[in-house]
C-alpha positions in Angstrom: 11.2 -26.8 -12.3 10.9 -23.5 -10.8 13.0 -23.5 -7.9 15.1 -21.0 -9.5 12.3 -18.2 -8.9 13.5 -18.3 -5.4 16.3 -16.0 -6.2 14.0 -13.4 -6.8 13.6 -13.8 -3.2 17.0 -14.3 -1.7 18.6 -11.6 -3.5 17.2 -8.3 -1.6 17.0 -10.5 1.3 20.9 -10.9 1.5 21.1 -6.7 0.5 18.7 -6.1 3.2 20.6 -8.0 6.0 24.2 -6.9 4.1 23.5 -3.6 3.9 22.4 -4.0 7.9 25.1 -5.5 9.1 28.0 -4.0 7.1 26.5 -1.5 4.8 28.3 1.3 7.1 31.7 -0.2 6.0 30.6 1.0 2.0 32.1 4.4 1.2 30.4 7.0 -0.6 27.1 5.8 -3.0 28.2 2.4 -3.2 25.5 1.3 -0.8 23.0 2.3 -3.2 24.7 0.7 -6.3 24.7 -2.3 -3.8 20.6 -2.0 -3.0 19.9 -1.3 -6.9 22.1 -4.0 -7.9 20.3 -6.9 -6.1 16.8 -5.8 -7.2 18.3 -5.6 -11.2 19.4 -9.0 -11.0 16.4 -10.0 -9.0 14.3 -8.5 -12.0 16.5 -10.1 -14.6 15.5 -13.7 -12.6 11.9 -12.5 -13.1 12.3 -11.8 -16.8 14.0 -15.9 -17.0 10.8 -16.8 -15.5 8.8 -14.9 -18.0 10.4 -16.5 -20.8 10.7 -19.9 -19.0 6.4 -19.5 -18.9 6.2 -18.3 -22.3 8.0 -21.7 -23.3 5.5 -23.8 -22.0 1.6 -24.5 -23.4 -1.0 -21.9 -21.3 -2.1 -24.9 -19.8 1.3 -25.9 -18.2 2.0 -22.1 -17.0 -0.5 -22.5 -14.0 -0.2 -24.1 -10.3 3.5 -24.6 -10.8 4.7 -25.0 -7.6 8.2 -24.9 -6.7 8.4 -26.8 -2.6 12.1 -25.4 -1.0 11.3 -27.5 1.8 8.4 -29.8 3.7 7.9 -27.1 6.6 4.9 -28.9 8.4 3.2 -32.3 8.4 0.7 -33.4 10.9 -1.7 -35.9 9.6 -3.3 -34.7 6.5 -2.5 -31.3 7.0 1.2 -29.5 5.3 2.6 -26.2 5.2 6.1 -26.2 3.0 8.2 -23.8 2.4 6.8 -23.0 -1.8 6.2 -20.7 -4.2 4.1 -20.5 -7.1 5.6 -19.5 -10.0 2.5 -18.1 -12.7 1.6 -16.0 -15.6 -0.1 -13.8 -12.3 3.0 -13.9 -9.7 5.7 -13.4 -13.2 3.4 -10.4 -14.2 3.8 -8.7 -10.8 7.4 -9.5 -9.6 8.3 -7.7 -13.3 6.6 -4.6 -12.0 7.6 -5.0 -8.4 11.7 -5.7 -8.9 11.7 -3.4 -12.9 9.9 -0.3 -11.6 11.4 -1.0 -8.4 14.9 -0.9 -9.4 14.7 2.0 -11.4 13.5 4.1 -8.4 16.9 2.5 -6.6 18.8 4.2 -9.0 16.8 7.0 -8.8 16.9 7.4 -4.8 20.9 7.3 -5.2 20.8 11.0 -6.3 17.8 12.2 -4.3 18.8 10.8 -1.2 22.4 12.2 -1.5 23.6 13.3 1.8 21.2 11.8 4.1 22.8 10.9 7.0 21.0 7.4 6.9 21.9 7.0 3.5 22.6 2.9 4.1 19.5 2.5 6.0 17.3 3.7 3.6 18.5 1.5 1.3 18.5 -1.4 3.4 14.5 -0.9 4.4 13.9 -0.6 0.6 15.2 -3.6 0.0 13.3 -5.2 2.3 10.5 -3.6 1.0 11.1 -5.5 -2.1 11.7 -8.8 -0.9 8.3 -8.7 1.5 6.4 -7.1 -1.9 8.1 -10.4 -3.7 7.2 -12.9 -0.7 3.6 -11.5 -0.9 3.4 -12.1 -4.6 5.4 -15.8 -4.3 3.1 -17.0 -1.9 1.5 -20.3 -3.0 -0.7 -20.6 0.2 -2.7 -17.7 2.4 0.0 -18.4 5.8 2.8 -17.0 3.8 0.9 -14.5 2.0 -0.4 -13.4 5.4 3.6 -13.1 6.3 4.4 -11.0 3.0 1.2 -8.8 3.8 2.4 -8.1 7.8 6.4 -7.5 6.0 4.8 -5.2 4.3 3.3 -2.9 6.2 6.7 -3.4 8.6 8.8 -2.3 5.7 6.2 0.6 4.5 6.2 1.7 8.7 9.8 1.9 8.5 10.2 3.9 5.8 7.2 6.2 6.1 8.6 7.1 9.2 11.7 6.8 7.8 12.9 10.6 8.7 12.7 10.3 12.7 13.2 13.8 13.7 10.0 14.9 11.8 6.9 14.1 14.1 4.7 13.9 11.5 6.6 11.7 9.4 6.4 9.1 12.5 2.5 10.4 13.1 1.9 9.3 9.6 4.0 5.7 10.0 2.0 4.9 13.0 -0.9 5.8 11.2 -0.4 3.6 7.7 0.5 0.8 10.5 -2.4 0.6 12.3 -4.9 1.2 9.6 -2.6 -1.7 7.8 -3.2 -4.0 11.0 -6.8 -4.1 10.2 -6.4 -5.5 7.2 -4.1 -8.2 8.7 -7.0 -9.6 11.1 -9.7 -9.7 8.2 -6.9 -11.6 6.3 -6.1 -13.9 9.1 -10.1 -14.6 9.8 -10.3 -15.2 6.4 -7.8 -17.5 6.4 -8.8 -20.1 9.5 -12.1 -19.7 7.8 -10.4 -20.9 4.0 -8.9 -24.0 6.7 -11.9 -25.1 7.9 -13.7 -25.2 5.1 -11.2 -26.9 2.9 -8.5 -28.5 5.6 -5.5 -26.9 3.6 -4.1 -23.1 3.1 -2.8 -23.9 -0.4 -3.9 -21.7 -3.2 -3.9 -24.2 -5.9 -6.1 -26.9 -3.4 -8.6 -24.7 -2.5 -9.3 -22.8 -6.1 -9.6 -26.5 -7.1 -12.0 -27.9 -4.4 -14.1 -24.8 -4.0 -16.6 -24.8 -7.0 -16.8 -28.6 -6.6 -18.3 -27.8 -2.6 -20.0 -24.1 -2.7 -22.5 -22.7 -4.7 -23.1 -19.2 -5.8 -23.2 -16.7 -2.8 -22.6 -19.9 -0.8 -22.0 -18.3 3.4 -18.9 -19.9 3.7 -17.4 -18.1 0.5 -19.1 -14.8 1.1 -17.2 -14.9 4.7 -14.0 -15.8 3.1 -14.1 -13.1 0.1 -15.3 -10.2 2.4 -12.8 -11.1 5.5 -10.2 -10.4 2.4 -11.5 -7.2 1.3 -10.6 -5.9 4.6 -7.0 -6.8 4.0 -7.5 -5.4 0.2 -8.8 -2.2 1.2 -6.6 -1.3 4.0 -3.3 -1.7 1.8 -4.8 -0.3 -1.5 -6.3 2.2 1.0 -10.3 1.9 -0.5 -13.4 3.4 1.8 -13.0 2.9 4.7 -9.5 2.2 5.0 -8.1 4.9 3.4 -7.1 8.0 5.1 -3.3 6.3 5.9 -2.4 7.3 2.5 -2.4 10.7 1.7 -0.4 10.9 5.7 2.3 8.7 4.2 3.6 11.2 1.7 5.5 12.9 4.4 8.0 10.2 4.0 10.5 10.3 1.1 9.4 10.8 -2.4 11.2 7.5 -3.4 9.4 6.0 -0.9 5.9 7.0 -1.8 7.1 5.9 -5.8 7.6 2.8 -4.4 4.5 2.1 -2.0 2.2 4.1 -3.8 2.3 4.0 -7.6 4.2 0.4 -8.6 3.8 -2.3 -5.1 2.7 -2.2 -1.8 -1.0 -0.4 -2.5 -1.3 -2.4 -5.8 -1.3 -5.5 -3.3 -5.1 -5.5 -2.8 -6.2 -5.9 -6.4 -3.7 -9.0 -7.3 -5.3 -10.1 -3.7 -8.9 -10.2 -5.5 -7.2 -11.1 -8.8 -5.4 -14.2 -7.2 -8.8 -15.6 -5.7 -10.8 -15.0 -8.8 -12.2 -18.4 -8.4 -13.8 -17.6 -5.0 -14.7 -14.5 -5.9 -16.8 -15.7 -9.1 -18.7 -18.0 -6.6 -19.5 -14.7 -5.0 -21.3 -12.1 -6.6 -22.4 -10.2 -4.0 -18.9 -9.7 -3.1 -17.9 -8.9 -6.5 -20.6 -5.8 -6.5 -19.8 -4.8 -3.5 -16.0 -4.9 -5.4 -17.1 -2.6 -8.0 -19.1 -0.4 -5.7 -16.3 0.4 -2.9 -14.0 1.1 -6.3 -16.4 3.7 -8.2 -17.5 5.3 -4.9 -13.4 5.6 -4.0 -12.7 7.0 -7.3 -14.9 10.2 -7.2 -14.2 10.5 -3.8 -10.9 10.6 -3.9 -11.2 12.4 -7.5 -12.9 15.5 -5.8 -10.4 15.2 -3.2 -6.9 15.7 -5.2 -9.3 19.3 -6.7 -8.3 21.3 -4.1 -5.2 19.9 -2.7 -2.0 21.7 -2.7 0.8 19.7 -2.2 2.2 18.1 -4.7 2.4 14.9 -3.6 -1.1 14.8 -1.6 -2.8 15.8 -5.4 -0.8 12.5 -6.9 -1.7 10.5 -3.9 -5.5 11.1 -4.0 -5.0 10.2 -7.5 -3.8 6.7 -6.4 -6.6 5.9 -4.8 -8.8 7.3 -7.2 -6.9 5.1 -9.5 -7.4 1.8 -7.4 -10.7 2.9 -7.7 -10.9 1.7 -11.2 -8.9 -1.2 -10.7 -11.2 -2.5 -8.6 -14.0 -1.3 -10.4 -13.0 -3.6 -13.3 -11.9 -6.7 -11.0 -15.6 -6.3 -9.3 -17.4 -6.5 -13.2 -15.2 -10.0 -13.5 -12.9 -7.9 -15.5 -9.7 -9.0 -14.0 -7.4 -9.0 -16.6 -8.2 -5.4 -17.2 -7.6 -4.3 -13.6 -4.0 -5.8 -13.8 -3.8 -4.3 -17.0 -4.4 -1.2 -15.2 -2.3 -2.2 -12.7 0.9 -1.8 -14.8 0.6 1.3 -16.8 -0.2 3.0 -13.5 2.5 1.6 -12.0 4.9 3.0 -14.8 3.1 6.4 -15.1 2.0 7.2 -11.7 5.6 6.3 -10.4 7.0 8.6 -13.4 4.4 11.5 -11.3 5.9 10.9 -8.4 9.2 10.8 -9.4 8.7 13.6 -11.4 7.6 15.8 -8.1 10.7 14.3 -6.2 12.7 16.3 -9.2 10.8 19.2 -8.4 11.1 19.2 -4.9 14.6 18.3 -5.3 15.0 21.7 -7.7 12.9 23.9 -5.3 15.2 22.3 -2.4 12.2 21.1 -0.1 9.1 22.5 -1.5 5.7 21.1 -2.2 2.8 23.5 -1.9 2.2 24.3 -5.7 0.8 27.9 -4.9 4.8 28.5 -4.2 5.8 27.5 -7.8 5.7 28.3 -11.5 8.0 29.0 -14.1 10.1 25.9 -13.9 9.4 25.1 -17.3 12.5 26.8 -18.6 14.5 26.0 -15.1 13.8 22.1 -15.1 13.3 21.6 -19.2 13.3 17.9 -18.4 12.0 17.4 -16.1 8.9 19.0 -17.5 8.6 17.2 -20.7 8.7 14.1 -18.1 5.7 15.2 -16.0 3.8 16.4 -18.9 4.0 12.3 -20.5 2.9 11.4 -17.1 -0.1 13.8 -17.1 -1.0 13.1 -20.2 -0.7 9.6 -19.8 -2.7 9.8 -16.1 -5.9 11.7 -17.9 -6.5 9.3 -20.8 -5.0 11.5 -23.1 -5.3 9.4 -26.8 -2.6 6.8 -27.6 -1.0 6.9 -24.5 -0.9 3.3 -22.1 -3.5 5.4 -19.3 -5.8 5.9 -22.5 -6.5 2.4 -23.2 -6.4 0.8 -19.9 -9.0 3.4 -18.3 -10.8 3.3 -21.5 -11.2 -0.6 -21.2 -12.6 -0.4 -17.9 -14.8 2.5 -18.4 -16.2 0.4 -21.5 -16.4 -2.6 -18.9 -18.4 -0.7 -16.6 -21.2 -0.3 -19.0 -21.0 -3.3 -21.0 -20.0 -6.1 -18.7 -22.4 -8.9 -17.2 -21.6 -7.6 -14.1 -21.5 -3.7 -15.2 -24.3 -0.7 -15.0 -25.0 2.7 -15.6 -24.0 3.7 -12.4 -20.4 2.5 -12.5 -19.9 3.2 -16.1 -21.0 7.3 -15.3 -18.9 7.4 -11.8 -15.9 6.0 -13.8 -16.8 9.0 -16.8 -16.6 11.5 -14.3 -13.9 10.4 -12.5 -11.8 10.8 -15.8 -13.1 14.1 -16.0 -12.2 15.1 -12.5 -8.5 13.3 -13.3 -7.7 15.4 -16.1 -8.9 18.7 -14.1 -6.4 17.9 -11.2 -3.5 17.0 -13.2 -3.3 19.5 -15.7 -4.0 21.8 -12.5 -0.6 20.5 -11.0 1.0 20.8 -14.1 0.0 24.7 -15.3 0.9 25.8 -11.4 4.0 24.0 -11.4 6.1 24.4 -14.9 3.8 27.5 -16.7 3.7 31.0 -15.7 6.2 33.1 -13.6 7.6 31.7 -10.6 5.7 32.7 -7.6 9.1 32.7 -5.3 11.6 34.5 -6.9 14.4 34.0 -4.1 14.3 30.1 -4.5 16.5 29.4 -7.6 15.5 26.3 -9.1 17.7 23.5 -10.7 17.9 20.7 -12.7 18.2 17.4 -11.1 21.1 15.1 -11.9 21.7 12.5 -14.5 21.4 9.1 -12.2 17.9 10.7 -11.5 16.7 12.0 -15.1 18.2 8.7 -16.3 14.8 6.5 -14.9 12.7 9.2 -15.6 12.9 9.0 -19.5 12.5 5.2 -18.9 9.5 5.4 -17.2 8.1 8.2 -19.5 8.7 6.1 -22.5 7.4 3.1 -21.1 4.4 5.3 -20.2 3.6 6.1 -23.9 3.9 2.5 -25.1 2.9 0.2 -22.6 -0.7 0.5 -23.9 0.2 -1.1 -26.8 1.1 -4.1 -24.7 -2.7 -4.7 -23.9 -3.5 -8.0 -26.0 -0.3 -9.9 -25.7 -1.2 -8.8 -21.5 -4.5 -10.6 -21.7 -3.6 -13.6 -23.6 -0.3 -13.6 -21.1 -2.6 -13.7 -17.7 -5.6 -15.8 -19.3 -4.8 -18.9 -18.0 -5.0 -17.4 -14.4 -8.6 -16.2 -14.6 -10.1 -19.5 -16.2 -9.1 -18.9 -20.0 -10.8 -15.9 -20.3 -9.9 -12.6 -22.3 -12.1 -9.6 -21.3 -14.4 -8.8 -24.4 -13.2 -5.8 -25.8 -16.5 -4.0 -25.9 -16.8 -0.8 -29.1 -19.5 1.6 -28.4 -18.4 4.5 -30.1 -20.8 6.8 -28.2 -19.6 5.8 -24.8 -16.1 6.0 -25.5 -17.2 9.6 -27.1 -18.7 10.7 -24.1 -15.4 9.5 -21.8 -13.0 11.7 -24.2 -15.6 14.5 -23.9 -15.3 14.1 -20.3 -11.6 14.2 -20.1 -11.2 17.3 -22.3 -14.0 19.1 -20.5 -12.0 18.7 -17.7 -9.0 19.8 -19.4 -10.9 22.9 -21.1 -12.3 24.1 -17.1 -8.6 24.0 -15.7 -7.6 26.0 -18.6 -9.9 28.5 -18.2 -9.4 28.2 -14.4 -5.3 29.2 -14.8 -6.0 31.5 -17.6 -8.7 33.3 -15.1 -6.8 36.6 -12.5 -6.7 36.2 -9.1 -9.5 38.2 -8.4 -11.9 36.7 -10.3 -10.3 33.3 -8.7 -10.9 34.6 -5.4 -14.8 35.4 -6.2 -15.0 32.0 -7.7 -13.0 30.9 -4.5 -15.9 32.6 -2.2 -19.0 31.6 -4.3 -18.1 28.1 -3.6 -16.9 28.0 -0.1 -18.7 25.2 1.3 -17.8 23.1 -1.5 -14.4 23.8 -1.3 -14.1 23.4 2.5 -15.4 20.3 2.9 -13.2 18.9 -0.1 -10.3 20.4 1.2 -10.8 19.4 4.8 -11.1 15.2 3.4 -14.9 15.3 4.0 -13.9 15.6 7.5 -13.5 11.8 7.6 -10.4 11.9 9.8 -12.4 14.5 12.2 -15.4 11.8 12.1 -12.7 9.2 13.2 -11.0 11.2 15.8 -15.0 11.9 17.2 -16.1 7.7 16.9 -13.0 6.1 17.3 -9.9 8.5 18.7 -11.7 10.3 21.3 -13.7 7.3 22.8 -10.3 5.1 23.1 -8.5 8.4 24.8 -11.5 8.9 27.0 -11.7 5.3 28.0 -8.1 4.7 28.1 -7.8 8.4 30.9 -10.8 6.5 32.9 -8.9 3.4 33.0 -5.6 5.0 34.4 -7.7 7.3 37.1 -9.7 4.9 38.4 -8.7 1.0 37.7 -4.9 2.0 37.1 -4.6 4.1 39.8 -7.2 3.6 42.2 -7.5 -0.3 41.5 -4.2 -2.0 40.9 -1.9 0.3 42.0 -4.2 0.9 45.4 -4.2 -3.5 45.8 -1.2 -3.2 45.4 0.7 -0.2 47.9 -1.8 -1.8 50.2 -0.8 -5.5 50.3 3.2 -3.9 50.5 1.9 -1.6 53.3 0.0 -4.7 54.8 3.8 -6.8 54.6 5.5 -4.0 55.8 3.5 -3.7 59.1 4.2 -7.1 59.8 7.2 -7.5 59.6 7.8 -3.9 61.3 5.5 -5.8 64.4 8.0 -9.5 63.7 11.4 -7.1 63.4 10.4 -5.8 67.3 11.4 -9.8 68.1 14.6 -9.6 66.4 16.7 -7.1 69.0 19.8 -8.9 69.1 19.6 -9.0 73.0 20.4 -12.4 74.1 18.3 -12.5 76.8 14.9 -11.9 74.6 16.1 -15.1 72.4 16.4 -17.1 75.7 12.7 -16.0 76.9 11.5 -16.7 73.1 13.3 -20.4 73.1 12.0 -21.1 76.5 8.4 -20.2 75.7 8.7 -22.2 72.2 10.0 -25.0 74.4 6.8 -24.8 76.3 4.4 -24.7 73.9 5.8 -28.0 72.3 5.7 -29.7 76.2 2.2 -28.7 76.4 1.3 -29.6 72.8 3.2 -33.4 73.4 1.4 -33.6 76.9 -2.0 -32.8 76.2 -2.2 -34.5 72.6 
């Protein structure tokens, strides 16, 4: 019925391996019209599906299967070639191909010029058909496949500018700290087979409450052996540090993999195994608590940052903070909720600093801007809807998805105190940083007068005002979002839970941090610089990370090096490569001792055949 749906997939699969092949032969920007052209009509195919769901009864929308082709049969086991086709899959192949293809058309004007204009567009469309495959997957082999694409595709276009060492430093980086998540997924996987004999999505969600209990060992192992998978792509503690690295890759490229897709992967992960994870409540605090502890962490972070992009990418993850937060209370409608107004805001952010960059021709440190206001009108009223929209500000889609969860928190079966006031000041700590960006960036006087900035073109304003408006309504969409994914998550819509005092004290929070900012940009430098020394400590150890990365290089870096020079001195070098010059030298005194018989005088053969001759008579004799 839904075979269709597989469309979504083919389509940037043919522009990946057209653009590889003969995407050279395209003149001009025509390979980027190509790329953007197979991810619209891949998004149109999503939006059939959409309506095609909406047609049937909520009960008819779910474990709809479509089979391509009966891969594998041995005995009672199968693996085909399907996809499911869901209210859950629909909702994220809408953000994945829509927001997706508006930052095609946007990298058509910001990557003008490159010299590997084609492959760039090639690698984002496979980007998009591994994010699709991932989503698609009706059984935990092929999501596995999507889940490795996608770090391939994200390694590739992280490091997508070669020449710059840290751009590949950073690739390698997001690759490895990716790979870790692949073996918890695999674990979890051959653990999911031998429990229920089958890889299937819809076959295990049905079998499992029939055979586990509550915090049952087998379903704790599968559900945590996934979190490692889920933390490593939407970059959570510990798993995180791969993401602020991966800015130093295109600012398309961090829209992509770091507001809308690839780091949005881990929450539908937990959302698509709701049912194991409600058999698992340990897991599902342990959920919440990784998510509120990575939201302030991150939160306190993106303070002191000064590039642009590193203050918008600590904000991701302070963001999949609350996503997770709000799948870990059993909240999962609200976390995918979440999901999509951050995808459409926080890729408006980064988009947004691509344009500024683009204006200030290559740079990000936002102690080198100001003024650009009245240079880049537009682009300014953009980022100021994604700011407002990222700090709760009233009536905007980030107000009422944030305010859900923080509600959640509190009020949930699942919630406390604690999450509900690490999520509070977390949206204070998000409006501070924002509105920091913002005030350094567009207010004021510019602080380099000799870089003249400029307006970005139209083909890359053009998705900006879509994402912006789509940022200041999308909140609206909340109900009909709910009802639309309830089938998924059992037939439940998250109680939407009125505490006027609570939500009070969140607003409060917000414009407090709003109000200290202010006062912050409003305060002369030498006051700042006072401020600056009073609190030192604080802000060394927020600027340097926590020294987390140090703490890895000290556990994990400088052991393997260590090991890894012992291992080359002695067993390398002193080992094998001693075995072995010694057996060559051993061969090569032989034969140097044999060659001594091999003269090429005549009468030396005639000696050697008559003594041969002898030792045969004497051998036949004396038998």
């Amino acid at each position: 019925m839904f075979l269709y749906a597989w469309a979504i997939l083919f389509l940037p699969l043919l522009g990946f391996i057209g653009l590889s092949w003969f995407g050279d032969r395209l003149p001009g920007a025509k390979s980027g019209y190509a790329a953007s052209a197979v991810v619209g009509a891949a998004f149109l195919v999503s939006f059939f599906a959409f309506g095609h769901l909406l047609s049937l009864e909520p009960e008819q929308r779910i474990n709809n299967v479509a089979v391509l082709y009966p891969w594998i049969q041995a005995g009672s086991f199968h693996l085909d070639l399907a996809i499911l086709v869901d209210p859950l899959s629909v909702f994220m192949l809408l953000i994945i191909t829509g927001v997706g293809f508006l930052i095609h058309v946007y990298s058509i004007g910001y990557m003008d010029g490159d010299p590997e204009y084609t492959r760039f567009f090639s690698y984002m469309n496979l980007f998009i058909f591994s994010m699709a495959l991932l989503v698609l997957a009706a059984d935990f082999f092929f999501l596995i496949v999507g889940w490795a694409l996608v770090g391939l595709a994200s390694y590739l276009l992280i490091g997508f500018w070669t020449e710059k060492t840290s751009a590949v430093l950073a690739a390698r980086k997001a690759f490895v700290m990716n790979v870790i998540g692949d073996v918890g997924m695999v674990i979890a996987a051959f653990v999911a087979f031998d429990a229920f004999g089958t890889l299937n999505f819809v076959e295990i969600f049905t079998e499992a409450p029939k055979l586990f209990g509550e915090n049952d060992e087998t379903v704790l192992l599968i559900t945590l052996f996934l979190l490692v998978g889920a933390f490593a792509k939407s970059a959570q503690l510990p798993l995180h540090t791969w993401l602020p690295d991966a800015m130093e890759g295109p600012t398309p490229v961090s829209a992509l993999i770091h507001a809308a897709t690839m780091v949005t992967a881990g929450v539908y992960l937990v959302a698509r195994c709701n049912v194991l994870y409600d058999l698992a409540p340990y897991a599902m605090y342990f959920i919440a608590t990784v998510g509120a502890t990575t939201a302030i962490f991150a939160g306190t972070i993106a303070l002191v940052q000064n590039d642009i992009k590193r203050v918008i990418a600590y904000s991701t993850m302070s963001q999949l903070g609350y996503m997770f937060l709000a799948a870990g209370v059993g909240a999962y409608s609200l976390a995918m909720f979440h999901l999509m107004t951050h995808a459409f805001f926080k890729a408006l952010l980064f988009l947004s600093a691509g344009s500024v960059i683009h204006g200030l021709h290559g740079e990000q440190d936002i102690r080198n801007m100001g003024g650009l206001k009245t240079a880049m009108p537009i682009t300014c009223g953009v980022f100021l809807i994604g700011t407002l929209t990222l700090a709760g500000f009233p009536l905007t889609s980030g107000f009422f998805s944030k305010e859900a969860i923080i509600m959640s928190a509190y009020h949930a079966p699942m919630g406390n105190f604690l999450f509900w006031s690490l999520a509070v000041l977390t949206a204070g700590l998000t409006a501070f940083y924002s509105f920091r960006i913002f005030f350094y960036a567009f207010l004021g006087n510019s602080r380099n007068p000799q870089v003249k900035a400029h307006e970005s073109p139209p083909i890359m304003l053009a998705p900006l005002a879509v994402l912006a408006f789509f940022s200041l309504v999308m909140g609206l969409a909340g109900p009909a979002v709910m009802h639309f994914l309830a089938p998924v998550f059992g037939g439940q819509i998250p109680v939407h839970y009125e505490d006027g005092l609570l939500e009070s004290i969140a607003l409060l929070a917000g414009l407090a941090g709003f109000v200290a900012v202010l006062g912050l940009y409003l305060t002369d430098e030498e006051r700042l610089e006072m401020i600056k020394e009073a609190l030192l400590p604080f802000h060394e150890i927020l600027y340097k990370k926590y020294y987390v990365d140090e703490l890895y290089d000290l556990l994990i870096v400088i052991p393997t090096k260590a090991t890894g020079k012992f291992m080359d001195q002695l067993t390398e070098k002193k080992g094998i490569d001693f075995s072995v010059d010694k057996v060559g030298a051993v061969v090569k005194q032989i034969s140097e001792e044999i060659s001594a018989w091999q003269n090429g005088r005549v009468r030396t053969y005639a000696l050697n055949m008559l003594a041969g001759v002898a030792i045969i008579l004497l051998f036949v004799v004396f038998k």
